[in-house]
mmCIF file of the N, C-alpha and C atoms, coordinates in Angstrom:
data_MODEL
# 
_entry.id   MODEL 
# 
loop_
_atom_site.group_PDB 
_atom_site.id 
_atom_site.type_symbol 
_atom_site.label_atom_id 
_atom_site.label_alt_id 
_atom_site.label_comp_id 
_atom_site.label_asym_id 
_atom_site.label_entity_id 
_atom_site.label_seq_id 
_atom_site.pdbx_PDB_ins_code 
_atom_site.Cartn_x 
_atom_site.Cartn_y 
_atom_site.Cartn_z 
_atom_site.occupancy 
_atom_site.B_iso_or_equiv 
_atom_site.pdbx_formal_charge 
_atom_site.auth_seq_id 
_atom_site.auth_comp_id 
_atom_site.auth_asym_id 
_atom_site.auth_atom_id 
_atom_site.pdbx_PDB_model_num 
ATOM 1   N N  . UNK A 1 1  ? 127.592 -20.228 -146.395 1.00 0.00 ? 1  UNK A N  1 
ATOM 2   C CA . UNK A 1 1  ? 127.816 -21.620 -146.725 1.00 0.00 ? 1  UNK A CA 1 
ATOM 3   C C  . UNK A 1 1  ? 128.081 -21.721 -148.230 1.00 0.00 ? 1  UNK A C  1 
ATOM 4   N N  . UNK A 1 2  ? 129.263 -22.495 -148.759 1.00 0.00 ? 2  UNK A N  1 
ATOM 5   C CA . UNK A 1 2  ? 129.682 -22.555 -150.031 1.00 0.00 ? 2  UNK A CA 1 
ATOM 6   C C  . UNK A 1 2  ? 128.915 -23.232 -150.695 1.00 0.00 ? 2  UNK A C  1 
ATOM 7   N N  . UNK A 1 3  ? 128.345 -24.798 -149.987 1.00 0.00 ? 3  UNK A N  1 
ATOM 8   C CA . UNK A 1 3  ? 127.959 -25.976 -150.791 1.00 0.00 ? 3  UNK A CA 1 
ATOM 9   C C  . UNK A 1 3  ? 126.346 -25.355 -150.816 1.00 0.00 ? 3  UNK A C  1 
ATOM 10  N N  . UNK A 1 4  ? 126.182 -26.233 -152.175 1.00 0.00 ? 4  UNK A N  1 
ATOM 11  C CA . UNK A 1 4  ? 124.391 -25.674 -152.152 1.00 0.00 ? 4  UNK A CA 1 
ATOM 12  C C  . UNK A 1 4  ? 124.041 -27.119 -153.423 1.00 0.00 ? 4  UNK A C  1 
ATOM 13  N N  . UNK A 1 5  ? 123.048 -26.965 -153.120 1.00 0.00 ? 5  UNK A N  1 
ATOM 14  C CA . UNK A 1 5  ? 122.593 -28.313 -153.899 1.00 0.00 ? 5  UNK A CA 1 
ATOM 15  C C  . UNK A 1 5  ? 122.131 -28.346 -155.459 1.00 0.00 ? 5  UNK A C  1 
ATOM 16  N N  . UNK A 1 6  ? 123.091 -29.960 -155.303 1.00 0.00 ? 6  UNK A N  1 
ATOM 17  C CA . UNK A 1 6  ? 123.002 -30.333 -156.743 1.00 0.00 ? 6  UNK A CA 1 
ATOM 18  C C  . UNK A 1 6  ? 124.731 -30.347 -156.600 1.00 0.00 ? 6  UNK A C  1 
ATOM 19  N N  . UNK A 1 7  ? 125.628 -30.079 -156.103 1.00 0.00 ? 7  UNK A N  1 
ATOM 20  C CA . UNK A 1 7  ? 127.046 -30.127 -156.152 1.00 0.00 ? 7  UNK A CA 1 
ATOM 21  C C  . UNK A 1 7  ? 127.822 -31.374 -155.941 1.00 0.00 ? 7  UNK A C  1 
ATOM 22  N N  . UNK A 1 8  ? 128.675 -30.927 -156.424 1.00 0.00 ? 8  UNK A N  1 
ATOM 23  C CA . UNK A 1 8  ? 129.137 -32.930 -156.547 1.00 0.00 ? 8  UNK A CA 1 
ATOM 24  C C  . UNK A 1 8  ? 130.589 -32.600 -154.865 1.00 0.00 ? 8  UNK A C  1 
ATOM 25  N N  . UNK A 1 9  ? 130.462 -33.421 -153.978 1.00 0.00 ? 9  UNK A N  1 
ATOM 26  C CA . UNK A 1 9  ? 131.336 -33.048 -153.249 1.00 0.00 ? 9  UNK A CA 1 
ATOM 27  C C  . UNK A 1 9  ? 131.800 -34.461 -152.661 1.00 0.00 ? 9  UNK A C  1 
ATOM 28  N N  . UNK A 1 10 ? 132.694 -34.512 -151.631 1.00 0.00 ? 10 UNK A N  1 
ATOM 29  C CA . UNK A 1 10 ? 133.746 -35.597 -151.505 1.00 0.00 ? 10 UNK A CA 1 
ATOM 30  C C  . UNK A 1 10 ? 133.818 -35.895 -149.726 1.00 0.00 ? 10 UNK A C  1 
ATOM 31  N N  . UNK A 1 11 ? 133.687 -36.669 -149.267 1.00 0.00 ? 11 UNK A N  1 
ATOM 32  C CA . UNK A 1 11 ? 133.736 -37.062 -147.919 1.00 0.00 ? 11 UNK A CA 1 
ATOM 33  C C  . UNK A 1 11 ? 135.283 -36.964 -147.263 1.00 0.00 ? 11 UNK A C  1 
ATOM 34  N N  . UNK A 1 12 ? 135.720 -36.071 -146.423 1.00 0.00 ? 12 UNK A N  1 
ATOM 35  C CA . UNK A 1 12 ? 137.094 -36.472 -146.456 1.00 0.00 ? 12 UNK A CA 1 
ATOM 36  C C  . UNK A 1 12 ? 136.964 -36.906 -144.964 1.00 0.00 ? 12 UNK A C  1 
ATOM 37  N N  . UNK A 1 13 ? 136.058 -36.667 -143.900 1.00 0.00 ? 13 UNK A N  1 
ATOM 38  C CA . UNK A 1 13 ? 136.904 -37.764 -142.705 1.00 0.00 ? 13 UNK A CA 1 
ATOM 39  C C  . UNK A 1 13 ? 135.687 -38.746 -141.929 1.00 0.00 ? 13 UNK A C  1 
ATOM 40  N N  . UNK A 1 14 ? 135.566 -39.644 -141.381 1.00 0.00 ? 14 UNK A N  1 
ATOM 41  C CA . UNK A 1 14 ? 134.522 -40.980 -140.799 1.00 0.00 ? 14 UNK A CA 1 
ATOM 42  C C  . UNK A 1 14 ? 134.538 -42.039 -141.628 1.00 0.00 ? 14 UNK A C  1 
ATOM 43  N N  . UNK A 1 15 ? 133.578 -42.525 -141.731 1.00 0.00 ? 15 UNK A N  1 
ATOM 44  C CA . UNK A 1 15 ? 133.538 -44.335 -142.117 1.00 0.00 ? 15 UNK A CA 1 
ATOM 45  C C  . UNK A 1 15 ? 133.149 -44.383 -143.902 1.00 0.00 ? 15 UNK A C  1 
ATOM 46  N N  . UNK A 1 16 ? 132.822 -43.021 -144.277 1.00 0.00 ? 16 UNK A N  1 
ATOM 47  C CA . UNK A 1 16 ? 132.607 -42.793 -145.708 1.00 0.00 ? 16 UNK A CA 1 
ATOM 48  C C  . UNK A 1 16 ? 133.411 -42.106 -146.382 1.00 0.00 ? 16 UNK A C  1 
ATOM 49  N N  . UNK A 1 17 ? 134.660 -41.926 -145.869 1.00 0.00 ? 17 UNK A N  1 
ATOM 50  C CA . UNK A 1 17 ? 135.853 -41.279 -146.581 1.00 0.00 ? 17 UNK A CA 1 
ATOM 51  C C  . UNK A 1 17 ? 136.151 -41.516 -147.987 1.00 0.00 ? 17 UNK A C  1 
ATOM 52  N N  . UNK A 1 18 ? 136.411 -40.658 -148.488 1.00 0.00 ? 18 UNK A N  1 
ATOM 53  C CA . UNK A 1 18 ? 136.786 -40.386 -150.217 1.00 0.00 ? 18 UNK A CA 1 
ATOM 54  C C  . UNK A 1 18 ? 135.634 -40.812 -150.840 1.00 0.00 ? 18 UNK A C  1 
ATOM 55  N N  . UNK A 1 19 ? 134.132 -41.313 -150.347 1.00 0.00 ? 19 UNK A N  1 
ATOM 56  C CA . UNK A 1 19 ? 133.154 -41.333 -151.146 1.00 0.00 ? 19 UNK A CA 1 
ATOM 57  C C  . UNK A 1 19 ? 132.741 -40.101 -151.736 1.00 0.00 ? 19 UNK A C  1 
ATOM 58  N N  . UNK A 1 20 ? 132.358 -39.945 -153.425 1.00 0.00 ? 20 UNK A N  1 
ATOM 59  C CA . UNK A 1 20 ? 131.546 -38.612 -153.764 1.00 0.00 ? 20 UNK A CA 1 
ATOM 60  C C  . UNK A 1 20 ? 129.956 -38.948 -154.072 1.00 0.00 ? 20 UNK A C  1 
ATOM 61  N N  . UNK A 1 21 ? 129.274 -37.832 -153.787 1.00 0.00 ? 21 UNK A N  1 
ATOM 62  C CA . UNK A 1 21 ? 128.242 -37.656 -154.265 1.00 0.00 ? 21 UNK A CA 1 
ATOM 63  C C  . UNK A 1 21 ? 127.636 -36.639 -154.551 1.00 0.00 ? 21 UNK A C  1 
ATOM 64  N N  . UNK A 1 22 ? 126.263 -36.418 -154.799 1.00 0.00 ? 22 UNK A N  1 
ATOM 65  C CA . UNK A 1 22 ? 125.691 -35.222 -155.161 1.00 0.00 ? 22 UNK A CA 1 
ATOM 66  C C  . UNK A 1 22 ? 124.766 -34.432 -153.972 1.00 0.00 ? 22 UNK A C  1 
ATOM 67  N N  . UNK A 1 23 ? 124.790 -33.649 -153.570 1.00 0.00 ? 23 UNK A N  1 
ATOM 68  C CA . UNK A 1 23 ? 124.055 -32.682 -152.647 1.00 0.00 ? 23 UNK A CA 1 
ATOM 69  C C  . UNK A 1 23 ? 122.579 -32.893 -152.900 1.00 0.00 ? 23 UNK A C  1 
ATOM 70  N N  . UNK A 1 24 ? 121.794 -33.512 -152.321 1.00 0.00 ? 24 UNK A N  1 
ATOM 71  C CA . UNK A 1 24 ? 120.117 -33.276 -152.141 1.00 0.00 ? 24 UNK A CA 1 
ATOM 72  C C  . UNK A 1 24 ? 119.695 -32.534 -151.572 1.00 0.00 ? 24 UNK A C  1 
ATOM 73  N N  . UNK A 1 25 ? 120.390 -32.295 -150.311 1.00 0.00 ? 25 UNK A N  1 
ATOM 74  C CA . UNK A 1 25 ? 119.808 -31.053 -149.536 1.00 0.00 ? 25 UNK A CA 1 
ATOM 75  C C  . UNK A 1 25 ? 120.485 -30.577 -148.596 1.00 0.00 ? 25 UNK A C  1 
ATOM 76  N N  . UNK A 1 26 ? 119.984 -28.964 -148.137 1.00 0.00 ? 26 UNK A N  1 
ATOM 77  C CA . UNK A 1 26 ? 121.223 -28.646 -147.455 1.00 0.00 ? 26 UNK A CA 1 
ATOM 78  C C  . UNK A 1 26 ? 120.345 -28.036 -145.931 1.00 0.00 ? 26 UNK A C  1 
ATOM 79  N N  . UNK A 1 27 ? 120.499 -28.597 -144.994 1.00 0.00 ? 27 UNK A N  1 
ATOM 80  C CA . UNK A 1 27 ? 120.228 -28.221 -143.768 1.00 0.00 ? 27 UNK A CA 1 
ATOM 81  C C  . UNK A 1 27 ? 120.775 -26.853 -143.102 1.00 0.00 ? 27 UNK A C  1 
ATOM 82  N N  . UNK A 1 28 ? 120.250 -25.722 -143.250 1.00 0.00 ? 28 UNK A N  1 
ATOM 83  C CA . UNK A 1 28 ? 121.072 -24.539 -143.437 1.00 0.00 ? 28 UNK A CA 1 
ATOM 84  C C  . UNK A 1 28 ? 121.190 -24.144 -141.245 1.00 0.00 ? 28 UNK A C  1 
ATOM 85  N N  . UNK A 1 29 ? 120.274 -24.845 -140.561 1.00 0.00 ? 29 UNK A N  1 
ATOM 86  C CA . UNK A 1 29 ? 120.123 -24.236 -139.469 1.00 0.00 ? 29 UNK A CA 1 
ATOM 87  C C  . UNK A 1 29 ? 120.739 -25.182 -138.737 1.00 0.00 ? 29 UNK A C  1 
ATOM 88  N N  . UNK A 1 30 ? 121.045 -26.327 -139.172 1.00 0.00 ? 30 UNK A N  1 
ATOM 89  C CA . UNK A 1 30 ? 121.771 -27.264 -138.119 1.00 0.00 ? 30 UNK A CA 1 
ATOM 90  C C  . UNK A 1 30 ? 123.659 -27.885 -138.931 1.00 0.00 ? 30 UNK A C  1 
ATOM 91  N N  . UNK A 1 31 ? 124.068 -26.637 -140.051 1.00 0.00 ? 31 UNK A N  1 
ATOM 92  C CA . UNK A 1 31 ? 125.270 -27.333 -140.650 1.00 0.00 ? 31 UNK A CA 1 
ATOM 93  C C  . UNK A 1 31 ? 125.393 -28.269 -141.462 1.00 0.00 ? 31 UNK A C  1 
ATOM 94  N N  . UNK A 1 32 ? 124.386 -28.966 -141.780 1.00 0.00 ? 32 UNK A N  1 
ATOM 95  C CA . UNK A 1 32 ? 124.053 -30.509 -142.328 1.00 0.00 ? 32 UNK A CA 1 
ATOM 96  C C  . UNK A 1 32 ? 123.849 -30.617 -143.771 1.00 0.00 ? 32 UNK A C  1 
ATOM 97  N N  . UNK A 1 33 ? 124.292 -31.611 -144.348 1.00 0.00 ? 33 UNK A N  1 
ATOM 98  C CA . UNK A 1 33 ? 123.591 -31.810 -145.729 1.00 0.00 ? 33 UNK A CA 1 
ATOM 99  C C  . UNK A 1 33 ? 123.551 -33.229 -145.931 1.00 0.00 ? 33 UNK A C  1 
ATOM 100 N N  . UNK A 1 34 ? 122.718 -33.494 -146.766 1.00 0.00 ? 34 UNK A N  1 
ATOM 101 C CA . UNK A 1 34 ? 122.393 -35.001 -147.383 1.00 0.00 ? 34 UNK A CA 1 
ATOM 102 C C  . UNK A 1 34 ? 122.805 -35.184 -148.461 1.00 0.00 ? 34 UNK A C  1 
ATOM 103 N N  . UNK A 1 35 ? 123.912 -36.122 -148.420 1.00 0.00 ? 35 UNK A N  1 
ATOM 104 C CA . UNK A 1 35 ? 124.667 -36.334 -149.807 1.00 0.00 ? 35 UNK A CA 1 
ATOM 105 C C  . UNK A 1 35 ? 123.686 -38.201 -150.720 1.00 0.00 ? 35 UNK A C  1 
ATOM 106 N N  . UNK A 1 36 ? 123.312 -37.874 -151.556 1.00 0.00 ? 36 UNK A N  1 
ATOM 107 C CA . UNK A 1 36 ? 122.917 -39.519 -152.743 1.00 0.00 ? 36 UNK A CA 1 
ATOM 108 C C  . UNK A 1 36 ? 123.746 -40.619 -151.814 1.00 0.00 ? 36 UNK A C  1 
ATOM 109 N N  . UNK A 1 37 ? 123.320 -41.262 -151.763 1.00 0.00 ? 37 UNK A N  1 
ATOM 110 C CA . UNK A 1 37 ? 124.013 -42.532 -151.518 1.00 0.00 ? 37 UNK A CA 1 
ATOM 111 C C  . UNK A 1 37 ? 125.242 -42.921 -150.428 1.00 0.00 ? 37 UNK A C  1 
ATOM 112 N N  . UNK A 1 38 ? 125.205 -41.685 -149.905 1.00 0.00 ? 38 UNK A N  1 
ATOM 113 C CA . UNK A 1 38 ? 126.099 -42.088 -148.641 1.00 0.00 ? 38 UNK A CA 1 
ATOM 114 C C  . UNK A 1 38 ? 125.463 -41.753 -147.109 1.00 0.00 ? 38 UNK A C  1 
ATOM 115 N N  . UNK A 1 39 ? 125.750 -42.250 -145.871 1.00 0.00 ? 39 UNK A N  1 
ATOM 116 C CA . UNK A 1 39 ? 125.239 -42.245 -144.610 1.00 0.00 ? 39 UNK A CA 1 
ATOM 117 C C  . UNK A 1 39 ? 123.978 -42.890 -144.521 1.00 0.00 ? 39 UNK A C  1 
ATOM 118 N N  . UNK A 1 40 ? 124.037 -43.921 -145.355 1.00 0.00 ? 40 UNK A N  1 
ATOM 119 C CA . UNK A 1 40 ? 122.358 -44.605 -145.594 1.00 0.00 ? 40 UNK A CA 1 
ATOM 120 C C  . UNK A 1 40 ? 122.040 -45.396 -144.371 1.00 0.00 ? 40 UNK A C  1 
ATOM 121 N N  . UNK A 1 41 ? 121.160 -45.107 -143.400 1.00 0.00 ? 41 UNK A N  1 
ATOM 122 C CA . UNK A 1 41 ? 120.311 -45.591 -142.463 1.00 0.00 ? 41 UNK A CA 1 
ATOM 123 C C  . UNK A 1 41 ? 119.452 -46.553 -142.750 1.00 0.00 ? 41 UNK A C  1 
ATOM 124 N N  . UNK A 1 42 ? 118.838 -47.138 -142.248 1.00 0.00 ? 42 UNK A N  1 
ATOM 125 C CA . UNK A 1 42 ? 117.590 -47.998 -142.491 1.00 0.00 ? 42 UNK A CA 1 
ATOM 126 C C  . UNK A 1 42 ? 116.500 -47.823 -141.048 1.00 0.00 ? 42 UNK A C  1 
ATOM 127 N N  . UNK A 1 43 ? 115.813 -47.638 -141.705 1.00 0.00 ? 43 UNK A N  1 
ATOM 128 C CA . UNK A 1 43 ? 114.365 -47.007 -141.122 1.00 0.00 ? 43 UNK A CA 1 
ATOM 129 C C  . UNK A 1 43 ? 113.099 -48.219 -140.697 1.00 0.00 ? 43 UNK A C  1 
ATOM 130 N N  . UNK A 1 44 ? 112.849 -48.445 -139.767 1.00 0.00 ? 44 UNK A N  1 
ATOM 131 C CA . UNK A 1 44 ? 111.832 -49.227 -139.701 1.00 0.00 ? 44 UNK A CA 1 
ATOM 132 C C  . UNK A 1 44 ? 110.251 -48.898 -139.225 1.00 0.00 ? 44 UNK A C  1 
ATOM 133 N N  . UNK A 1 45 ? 109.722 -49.502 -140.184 1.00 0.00 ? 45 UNK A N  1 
ATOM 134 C CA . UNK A 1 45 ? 108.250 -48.199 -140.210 1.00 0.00 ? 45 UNK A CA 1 
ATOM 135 C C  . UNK A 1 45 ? 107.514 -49.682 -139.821 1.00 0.00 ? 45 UNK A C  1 
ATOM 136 N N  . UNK A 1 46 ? 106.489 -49.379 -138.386 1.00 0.00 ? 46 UNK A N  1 
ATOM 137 C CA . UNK A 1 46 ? 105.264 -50.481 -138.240 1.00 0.00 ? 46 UNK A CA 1 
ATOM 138 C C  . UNK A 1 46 ? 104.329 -50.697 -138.976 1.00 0.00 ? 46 UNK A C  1 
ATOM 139 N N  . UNK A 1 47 ? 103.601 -51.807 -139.119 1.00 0.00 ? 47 UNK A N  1 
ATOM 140 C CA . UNK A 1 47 ? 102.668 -51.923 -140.116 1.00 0.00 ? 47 UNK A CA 1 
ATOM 141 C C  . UNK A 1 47 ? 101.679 -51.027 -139.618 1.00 0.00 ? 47 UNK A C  1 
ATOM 142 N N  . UNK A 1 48 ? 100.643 -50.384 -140.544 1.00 0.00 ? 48 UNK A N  1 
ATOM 143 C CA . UNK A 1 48 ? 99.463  -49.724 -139.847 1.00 0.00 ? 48 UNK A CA 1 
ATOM 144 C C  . UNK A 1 48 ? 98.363  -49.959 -140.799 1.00 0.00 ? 48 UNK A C  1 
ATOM 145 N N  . UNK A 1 49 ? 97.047  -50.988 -139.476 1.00 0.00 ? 49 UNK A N  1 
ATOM 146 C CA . UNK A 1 49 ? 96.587  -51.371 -139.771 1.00 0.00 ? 49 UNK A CA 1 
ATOM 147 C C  . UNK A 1 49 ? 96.693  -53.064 -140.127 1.00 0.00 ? 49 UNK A C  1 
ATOM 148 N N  . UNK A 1 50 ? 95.095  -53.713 -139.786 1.00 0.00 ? 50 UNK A N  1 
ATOM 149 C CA . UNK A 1 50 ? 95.447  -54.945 -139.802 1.00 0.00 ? 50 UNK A CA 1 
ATOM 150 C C  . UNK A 1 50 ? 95.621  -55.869 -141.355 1.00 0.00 ? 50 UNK A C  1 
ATOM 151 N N  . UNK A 1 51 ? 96.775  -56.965 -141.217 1.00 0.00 ? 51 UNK A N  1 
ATOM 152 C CA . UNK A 1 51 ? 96.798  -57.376 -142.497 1.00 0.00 ? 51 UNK A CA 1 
ATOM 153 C C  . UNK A 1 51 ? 97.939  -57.064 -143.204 1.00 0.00 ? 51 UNK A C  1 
ATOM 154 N N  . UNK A 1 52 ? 98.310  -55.647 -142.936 1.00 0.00 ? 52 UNK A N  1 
ATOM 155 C CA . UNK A 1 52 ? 99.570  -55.295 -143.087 1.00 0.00 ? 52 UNK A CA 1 
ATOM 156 C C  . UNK A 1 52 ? 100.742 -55.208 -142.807 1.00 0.00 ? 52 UNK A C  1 
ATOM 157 N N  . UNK A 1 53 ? 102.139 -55.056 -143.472 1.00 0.00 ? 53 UNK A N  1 
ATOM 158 C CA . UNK A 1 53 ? 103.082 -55.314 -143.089 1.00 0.00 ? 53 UNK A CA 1 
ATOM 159 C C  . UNK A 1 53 ? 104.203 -54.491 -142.831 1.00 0.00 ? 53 UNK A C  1 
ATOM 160 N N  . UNK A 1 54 ? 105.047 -54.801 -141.829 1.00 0.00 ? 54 UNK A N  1 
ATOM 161 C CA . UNK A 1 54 ? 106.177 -53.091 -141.390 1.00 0.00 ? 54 UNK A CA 1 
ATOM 162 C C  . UNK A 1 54 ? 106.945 -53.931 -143.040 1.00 0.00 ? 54 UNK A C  1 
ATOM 163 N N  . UNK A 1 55 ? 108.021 -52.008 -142.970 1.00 0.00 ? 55 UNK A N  1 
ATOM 164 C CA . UNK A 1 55 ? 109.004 -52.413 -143.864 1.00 0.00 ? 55 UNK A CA 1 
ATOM 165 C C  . UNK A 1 55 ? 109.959 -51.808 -143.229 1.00 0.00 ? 55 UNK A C  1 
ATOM 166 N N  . UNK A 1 56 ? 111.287 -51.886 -144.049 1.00 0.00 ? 56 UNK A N  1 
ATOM 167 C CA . UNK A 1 56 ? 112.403 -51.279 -143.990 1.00 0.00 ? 56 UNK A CA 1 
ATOM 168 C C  . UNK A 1 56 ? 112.834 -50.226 -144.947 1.00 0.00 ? 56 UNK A C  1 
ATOM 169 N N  . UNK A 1 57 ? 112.786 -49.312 -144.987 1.00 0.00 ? 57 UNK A N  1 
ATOM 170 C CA . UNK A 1 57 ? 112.999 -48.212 -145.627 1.00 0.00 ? 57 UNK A CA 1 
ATOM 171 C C  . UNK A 1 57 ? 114.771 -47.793 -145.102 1.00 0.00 ? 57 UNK A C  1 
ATOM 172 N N  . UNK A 1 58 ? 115.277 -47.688 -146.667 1.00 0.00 ? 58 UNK A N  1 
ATOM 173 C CA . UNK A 1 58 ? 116.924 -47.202 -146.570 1.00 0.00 ? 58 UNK A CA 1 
ATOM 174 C C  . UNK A 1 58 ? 116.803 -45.561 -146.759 1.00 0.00 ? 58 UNK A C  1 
ATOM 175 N N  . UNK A 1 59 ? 117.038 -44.705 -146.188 1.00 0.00 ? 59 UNK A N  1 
ATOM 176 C CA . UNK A 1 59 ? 117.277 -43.397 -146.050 1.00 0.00 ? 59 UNK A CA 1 
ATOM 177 C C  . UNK A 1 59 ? 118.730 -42.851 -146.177 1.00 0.00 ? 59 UNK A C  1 
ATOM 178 N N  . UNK A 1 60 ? 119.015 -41.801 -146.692 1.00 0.00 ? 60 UNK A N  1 
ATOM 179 C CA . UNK A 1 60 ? 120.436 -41.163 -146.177 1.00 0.00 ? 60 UNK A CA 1 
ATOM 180 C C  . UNK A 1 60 ? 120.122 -40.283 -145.124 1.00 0.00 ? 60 UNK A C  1 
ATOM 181 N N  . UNK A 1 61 ? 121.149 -40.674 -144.331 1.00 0.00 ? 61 UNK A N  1 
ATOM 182 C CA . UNK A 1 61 ? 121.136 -39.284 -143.068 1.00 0.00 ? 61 UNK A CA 1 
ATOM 183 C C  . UNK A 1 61 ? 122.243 -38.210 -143.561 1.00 0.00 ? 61 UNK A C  1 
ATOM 184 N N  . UNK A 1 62 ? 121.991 -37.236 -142.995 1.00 0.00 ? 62 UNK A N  1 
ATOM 185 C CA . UNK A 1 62 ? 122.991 -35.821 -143.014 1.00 0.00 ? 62 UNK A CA 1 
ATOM 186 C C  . UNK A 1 62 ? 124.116 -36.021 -142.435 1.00 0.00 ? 62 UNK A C  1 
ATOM 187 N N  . UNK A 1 63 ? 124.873 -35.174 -142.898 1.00 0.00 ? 63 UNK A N  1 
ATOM 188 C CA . UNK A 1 63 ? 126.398 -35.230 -142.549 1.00 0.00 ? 63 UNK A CA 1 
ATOM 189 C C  . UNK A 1 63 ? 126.822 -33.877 -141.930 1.00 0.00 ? 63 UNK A C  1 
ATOM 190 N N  . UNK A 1 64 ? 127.557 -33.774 -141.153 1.00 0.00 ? 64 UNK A N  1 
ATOM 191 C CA . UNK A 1 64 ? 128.565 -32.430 -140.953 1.00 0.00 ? 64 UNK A CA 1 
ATOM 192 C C  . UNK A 1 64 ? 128.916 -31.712 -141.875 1.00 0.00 ? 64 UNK A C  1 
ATOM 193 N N  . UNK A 1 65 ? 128.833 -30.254 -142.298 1.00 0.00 ? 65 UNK A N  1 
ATOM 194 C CA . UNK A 1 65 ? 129.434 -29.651 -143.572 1.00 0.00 ? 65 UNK A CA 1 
ATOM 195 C C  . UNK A 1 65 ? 130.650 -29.834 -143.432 1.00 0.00 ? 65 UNK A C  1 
ATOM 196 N N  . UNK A 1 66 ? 131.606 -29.669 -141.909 1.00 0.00 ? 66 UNK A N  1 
ATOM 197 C CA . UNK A 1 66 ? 132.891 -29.614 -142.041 1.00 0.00 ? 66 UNK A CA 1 
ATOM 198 C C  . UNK A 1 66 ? 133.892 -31.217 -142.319 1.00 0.00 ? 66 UNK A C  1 
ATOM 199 N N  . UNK A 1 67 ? 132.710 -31.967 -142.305 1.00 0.00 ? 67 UNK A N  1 
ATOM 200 C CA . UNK A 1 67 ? 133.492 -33.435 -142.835 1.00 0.00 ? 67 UNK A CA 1 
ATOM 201 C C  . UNK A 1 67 ? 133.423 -33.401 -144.329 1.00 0.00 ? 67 UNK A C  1 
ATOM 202 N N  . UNK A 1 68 ? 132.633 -32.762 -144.639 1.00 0.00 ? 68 UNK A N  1 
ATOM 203 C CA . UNK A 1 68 ? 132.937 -32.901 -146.739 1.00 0.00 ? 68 UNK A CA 1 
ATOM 204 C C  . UNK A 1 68 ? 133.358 -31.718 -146.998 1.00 0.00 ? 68 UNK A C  1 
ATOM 205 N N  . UNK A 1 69 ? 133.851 -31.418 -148.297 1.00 0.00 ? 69 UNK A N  1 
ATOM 206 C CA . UNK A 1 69 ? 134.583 -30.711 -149.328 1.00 0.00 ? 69 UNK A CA 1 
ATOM 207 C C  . UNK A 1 69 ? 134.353 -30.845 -150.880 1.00 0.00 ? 69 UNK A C  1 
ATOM 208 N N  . UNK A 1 70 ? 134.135 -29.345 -151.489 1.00 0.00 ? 70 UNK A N  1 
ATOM 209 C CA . UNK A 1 70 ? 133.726 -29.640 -152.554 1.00 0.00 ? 70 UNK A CA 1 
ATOM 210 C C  . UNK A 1 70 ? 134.476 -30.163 -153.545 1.00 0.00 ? 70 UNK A C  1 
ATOM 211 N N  . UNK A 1 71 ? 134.397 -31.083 -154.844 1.00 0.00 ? 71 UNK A N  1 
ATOM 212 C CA . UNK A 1 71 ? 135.229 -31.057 -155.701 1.00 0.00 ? 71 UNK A CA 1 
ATOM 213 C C  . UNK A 1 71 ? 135.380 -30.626 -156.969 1.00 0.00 ? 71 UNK A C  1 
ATOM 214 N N  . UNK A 1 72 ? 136.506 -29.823 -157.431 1.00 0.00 ? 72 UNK A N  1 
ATOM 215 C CA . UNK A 1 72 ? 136.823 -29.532 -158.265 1.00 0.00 ? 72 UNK A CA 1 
ATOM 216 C C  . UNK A 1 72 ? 136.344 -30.055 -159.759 1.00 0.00 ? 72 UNK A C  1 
ATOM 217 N N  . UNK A 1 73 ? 135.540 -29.352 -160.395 1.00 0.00 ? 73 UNK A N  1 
ATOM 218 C CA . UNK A 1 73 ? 135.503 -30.059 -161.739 1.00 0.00 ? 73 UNK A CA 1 
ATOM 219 C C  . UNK A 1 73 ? 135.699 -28.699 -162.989 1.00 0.00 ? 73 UNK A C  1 
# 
């Protein structure tokens, strides 16, 4: 695998096309990596415990290695 983290790379095909970002992590056993700020999910966590309250937590999910490409700098 080329990409490794901390790399600045480029989305080239789905609903986040030509976005760049930086590599956080790289899922080496399932193809995957988590790019900053793109594929952001939202997470909903129950409150636990009484009194308290659920939230929404924004996450990035992983991507396909073969949908991004690194870029040139």
């Amino acid at each position: 695998m080329k990409i490794k983290k901390q790399d600045t790379v480029i989305v080239i095909t789905g609903k986040h096309k030509g976005k760049q970002g930086k590599v956080l992590k790289v899922l080496t056993k399932t193809n995957q990596v988590i790019i900053e700020k793109i594929n952001l999910k939202i997470k909903h966590i129950k409150p636990k415990g009484e009194g308290k309250q659920g939230e929404r937590k924004t996450i990035e999910a992983p991507i396909h290695i073969s949908n991004i490409t690194l870029v040139q700098s």
